[in-house]
N, C-alpha and C positions, 0 to 999 in steps of 0.2 A: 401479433396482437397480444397483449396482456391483460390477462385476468384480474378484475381488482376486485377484492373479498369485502364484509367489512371486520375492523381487524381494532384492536385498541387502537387508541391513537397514539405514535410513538412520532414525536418532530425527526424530521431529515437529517440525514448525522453530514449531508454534503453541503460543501461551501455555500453560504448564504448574501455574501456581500463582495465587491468587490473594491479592489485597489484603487485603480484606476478609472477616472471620469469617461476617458474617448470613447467613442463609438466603434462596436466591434466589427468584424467584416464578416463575422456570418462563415460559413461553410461547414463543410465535416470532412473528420479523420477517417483515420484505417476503412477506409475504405478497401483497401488493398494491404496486405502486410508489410510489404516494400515500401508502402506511403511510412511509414513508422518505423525509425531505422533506431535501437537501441546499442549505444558502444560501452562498456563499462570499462570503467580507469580503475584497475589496479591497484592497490596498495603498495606492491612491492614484487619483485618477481623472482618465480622459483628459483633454487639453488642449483637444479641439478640431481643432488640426491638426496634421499629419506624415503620412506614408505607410502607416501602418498603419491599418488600419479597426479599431476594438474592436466587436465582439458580444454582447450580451446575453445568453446562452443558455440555455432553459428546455428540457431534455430528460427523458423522461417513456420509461421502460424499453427508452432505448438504451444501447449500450456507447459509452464513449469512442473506439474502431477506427471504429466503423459513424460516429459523428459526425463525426467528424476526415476522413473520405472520401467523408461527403456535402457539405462545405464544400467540401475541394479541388475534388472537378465541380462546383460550383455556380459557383465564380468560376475556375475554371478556372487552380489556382496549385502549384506542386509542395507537398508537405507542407511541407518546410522552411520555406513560407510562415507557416506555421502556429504561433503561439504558443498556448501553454495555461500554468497554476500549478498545475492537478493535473488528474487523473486521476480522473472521479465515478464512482461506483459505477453499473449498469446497473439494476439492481432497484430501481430509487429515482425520487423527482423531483429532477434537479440543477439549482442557477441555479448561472451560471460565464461571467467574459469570457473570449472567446477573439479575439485576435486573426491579423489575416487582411494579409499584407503585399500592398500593391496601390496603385501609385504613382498619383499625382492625373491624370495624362494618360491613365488610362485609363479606358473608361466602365463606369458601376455595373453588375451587373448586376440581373435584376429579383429580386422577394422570395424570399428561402428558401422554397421549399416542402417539407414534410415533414410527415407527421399527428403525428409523436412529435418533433417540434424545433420550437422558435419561437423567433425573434429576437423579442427585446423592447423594445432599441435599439440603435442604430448611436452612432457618435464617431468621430472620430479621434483618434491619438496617433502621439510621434515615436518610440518604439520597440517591439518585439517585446514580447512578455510572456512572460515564461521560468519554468520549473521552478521554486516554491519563492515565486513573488513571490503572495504574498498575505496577509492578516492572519490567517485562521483561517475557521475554518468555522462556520456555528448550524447544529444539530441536534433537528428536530421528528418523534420516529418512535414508532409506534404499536407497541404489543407486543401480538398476539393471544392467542387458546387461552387464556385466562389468565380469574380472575374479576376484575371489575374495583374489587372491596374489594382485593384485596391491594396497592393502591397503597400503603396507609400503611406496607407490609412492607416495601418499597422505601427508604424514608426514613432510615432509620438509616444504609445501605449509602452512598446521596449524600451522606451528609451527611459520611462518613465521607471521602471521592475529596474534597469540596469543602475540608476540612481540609487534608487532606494532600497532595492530586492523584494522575492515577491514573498507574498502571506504563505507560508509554510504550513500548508491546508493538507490533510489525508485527501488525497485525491478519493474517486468511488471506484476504483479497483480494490482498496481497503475494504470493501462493504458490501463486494459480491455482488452477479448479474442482478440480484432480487433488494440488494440494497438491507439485509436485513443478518448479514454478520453482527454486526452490534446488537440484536434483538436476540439473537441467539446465546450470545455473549452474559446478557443478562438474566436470560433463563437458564443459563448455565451456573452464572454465581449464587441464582436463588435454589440454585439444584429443585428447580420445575422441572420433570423429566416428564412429563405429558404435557405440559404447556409447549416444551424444546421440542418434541417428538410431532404434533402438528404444526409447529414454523416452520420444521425440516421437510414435512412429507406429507401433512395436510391441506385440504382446499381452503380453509378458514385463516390461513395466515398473512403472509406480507402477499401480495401481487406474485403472479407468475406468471411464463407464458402460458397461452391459450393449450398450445399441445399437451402440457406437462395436466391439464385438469383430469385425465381418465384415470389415470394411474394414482393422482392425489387422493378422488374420489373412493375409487379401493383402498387404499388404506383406510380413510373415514368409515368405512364399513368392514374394517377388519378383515378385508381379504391380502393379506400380505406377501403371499406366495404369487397371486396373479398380480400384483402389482410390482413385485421384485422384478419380475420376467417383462415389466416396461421401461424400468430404468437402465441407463449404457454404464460403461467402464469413464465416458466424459463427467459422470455426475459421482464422483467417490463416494462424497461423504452419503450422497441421497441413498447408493446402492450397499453402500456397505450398510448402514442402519436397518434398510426395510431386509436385509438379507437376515440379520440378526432378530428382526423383529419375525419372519418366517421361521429361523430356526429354533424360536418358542424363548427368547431372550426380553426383556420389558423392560423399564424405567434406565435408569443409570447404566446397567451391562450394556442393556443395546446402544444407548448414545455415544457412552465412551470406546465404543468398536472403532466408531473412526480414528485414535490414537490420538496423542498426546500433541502431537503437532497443527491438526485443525483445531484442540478444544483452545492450545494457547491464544490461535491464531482469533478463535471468539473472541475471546479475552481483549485481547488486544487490539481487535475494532471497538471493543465500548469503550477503552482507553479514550479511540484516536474522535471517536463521536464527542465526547467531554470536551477533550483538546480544541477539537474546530468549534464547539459553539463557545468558549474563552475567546479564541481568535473571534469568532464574528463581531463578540462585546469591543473589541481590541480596536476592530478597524472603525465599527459603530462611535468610538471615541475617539477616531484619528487619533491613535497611540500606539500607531505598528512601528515606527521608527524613531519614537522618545521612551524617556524612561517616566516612570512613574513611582514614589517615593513605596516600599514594599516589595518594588518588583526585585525579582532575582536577575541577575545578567547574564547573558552566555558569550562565554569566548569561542571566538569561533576559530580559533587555532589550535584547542585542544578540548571541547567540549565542558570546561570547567564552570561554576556557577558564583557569583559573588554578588552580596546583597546591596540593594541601593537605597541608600541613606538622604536622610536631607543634604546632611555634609556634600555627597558625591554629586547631588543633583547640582550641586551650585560648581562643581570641580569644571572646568572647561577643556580638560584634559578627555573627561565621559561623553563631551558635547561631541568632541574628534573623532573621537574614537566611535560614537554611534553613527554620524554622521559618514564614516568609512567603512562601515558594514564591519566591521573588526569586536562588536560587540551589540546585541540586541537584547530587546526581554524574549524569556522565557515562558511559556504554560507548561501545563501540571500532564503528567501521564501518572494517574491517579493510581497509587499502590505502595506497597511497605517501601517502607523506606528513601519515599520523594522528601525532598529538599521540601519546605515549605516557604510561599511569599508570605509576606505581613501587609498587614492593613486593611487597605479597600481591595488589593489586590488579589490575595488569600479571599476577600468576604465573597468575590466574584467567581473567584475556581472553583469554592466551594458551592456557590449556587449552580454553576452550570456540573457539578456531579450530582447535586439532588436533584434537577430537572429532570434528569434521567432516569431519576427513581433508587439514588441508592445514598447510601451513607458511609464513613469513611469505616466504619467497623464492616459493614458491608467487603471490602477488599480484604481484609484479613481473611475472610473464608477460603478453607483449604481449597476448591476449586480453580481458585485464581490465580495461584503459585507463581501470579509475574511482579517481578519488584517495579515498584514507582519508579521514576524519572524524569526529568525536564528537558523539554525539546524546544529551541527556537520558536520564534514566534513568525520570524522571518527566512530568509535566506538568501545570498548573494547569488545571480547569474551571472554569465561570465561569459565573453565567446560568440555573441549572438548575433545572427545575419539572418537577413533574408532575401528571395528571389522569384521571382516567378516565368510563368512559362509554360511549354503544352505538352504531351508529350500521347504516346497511341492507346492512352485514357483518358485524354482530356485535358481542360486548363488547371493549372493546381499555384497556389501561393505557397512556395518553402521557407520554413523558419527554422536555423540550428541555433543550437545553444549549449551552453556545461551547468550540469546541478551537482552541488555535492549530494553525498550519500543520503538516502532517506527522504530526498525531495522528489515531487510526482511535475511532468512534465506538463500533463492534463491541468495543473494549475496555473501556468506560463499559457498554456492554450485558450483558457477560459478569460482569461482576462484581455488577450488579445481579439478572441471572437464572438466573446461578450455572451456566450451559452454554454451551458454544460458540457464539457465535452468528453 
C-alpha cells in the first residue's frame, strides 16, 4: 500500500503518450529476476594489461548501491576506484563489466563471494570505464499474467518501433520507487534544504509506502535518532541524511552527506522530466520521425548535432536518411552549454523547463554542475523476437530485443503492453 500525502502539485515526469495505436496485451514484469534478463555490449574489450582489473558481472536481484559496495570491501578501494557504463536494474538478471582500479604491485585478493554476484571473468585494461561507454544493451524478458496466444497481438506494435524506433522516454527507474528524483532535483537547484529534507524523510511529501510512515513521522517531530534506527543499508541516501540529521548536522551538510553522485544523479532526473514532457509535445504533434524547421538533428553514428533549415527540410537526401533511422530530432537536456533549437522548436523546450518551475539562469546555479546536452528523441531497436510458452511459474509471452546505450527497455514494454510498466 502507498501512502499518498497532500503535496504541491508537481505533473508526472513519466511517459504520457504513446507511439503506437494497437492494443496492448496486458501482463506484468519481473515478477521474478530471471523474467528480466539484462546483457550489456561492450564498447571494446580489454587489452590484457594496465592497472585496472575488468569484471565480468552476473548479478541476480541486486541493486547497483549494494553491488558497487560489495566490490569496494572486497578489494578494499575507495569508490572512485570503481568504474561502471550504467546503472542495471535490481529486479533483474544483469551481465555488465565493471572495472576496479588496483595497481599491479598489489596482491589479488581472493574470489568474490556473494550468492547473488558472480564474477565471470577477470582482464586487465589501461583505463577506468566511465558513464556512457558501451554499445547497447539485449533484452530477454518474460511478460506474465498474460495468456500466452496473445503473442501474435504483440506483433503489429514491434513491428511498428522496429520501423520507426521508439520514443526515447526516461523510463521511471530514472525517478526512483517514490517517482520523485526530479522533485528532489529541484529542491536541490533552489538549495531548499528543508523543503529537500521532508521529500527525503518526511510524511508530507511525494507518496510512500505505507511501512516507511513511522519512521517518516519521527522525523516530523524531530526525533532523529529513533527514526535513524528504522531506516536499512537498502535506503542510502534516507539513512545516511537522517544519520547526519542525528549527529546534530542541518540544512545543506546533512543533505549533501549523500555525496556527489546521488545529488548529480537529482539533477539529472529534472533534466530527464523536461526531456520527456518535450517528447510527449513531440509525439502529441506526430513529429517523432520528421523534422521540423529549428530542430537540431542527431547522428546516430556519432552522436553529432546539425541544424535543420528550410533548405534541408526540402533536401531529399534528410527524407532518407530520417526515414532510416540514421538521423532524428533531438530535445534539450537543459544546462550550460546545450546546443540550442530555433523557432517553435526552442519556443517549446523552453516552455516545458518553465513548467517545471525553472529558468534557464536557474541551471547556471553552482548546484547543478551538469553540462547541457541533446539526446534523441527516438531511437532504433534492432534484434527483436518474441515467444511464448509455460514454464514451473506459469504461462509467460518473451520478447528480446537490442537498445543502444541510454535507452530503457520499460519503454519497448509500455507500448507493447499498453501500461506502465
Amino acid at each position: 500500500m502507498v501512502v499518498s500525502v497532500d503535496v504541491e502539485c508537481h505533473a508526472s515526469p513519466l511517459p504520457q503518450r504513446y507511439l503506437t495505436g494497437e492494443p496492448g496485451v496486458g501482463g506484468t514484469i519481473k515478477v521474478r529476476p530471471e523474467d528480466f534478463l539484462v546483457d550489456e555490449v561492450p564498447l571494446y574489450d580489454p587489452s590484457g594489461t594496465g592497472e585496472h582489473v575488468y569484471l565480468g558481472i552476473q548479478k541476480t536481484g541486486v541493486s547497483h548501491v549494494e553491488m558497487i559496495s560489495h566490490l569496494r570491501r572486497h578489494f578494499d578501494v575507495p569508490r572512485r576506484s570503481i568504474g561502471f557504463a550504467g546503472m542495471k536494474d535490481k529486479a533483474a538478471v544483469t551481465r555488465q563489466t565493471v572495472s576496479i582500479h588496483f595497481p599491479l604491485d598489489r596482491p589479488m585478493p581472493g574470489p568474490v563471494e556473494h550468492e547473488r554476484i558472480e564474477v565471470m571473468w577477470t582482464k586487465r585494461h589501461t583505463n577506468k570505464i566511465r558513464i556512457g561507454h558501451l554499445a547497447g544493451n539485449r533484452f530477454s524478458i518474460r511478460i506474465r499474467d498474460v495468456e500466452p496466444t496473445r503473442v501474435t497481438a504483440m506483433w503489429p506494435a514491434l513491428s511498428h518501433l522496429e520501423k520507426v524506433g521508439i520514443p526515447n522516454y526516461f523510463g521511471s527507474q530514472r525517478f526512483g520507487y517514490r517517482c520523485n528524483n526530479h522533485i528532489l532535483g529541484l529542491l536541490l537547484l533552489r538549495q531548499d534544504w528543508s523543503g529537500m529534507a521532508v521529500e527525503l524523510l518526511g510524511s508530507t511529501g511525494s507518496p510512500f509506502p505505507e511501512y516507511q510512515l513511522q519512521r517518516r513521522t519521527l522525523f516530523d517531530e524531530g526525533l532523529y535518532q529513533e527514526a535513524a534506527a528504522m531506516w536499512t543499508p537498502a535506503d542510502r541516501n534516507e539513512l545516511t541524511v537522517i544519520k547526519a540529521f542525528a549527529a546534530g548536522r542541518t540544512g545543506g551538510p546533512a543533505l549533501r552527506a549523500v555525496g556527489s553522485a546521488a545529488l548529480s544523479f537529482w539533477i539529472s532526473s529534472l533534466q530527464s522530466a523536461v526531456f520527456n514532457r518535450v517528447l510527449d509535445r513531440r509525439l502529441d504533434d506526430r513529429a517523432l520521425a520528421r523534422f521540423v524547421e529549428g530542430d537540431l538533428a542527431w547522428k546516430h553514428d556519432n552522436g553529432a548535432v546539425f541544424a535543420v533549415t528550410a533548405d534541408e527540410l526540402s533536401n531529399p537526401e534528410l527524407t532518407r536518411r530520417i526515414e532510416a533511422c540514421e538521423v532524428s530530432p533531438s530535445g534539450p537536456l537543459w544546462g550550460r552549454g546545450m546546443t540550442r533549437a530555433a523557432g517553435t522548436v526552442e519556443a517549446i523546450e523552453r516552455e516545458a523547463l518553465e513548467a517545471i518551475g525553472l529558468t534557464q539562469e536557474d541551471l547556471q546555479r553552482e548546484p547543478a554542475r551538469l553540462k547541457g546536452a541533446r539526446r534523441p528523441l527516438r531511437v532504433p531497436i534492432h534484434n527483436s523476437a518474441t515467444d511464448a510458452g509455460a514454464d514451473e511459474h506459469g504461462p509467460y509471452i518473451r520478447v528480446a530485443f537490442d537498445l543502444p546505450a541510454g535507452a530503457y527497455a520499460t519503454v519497448v514494454l509500455r507500448e507493447l503492453m499498453k501500461k506502465d510498466a
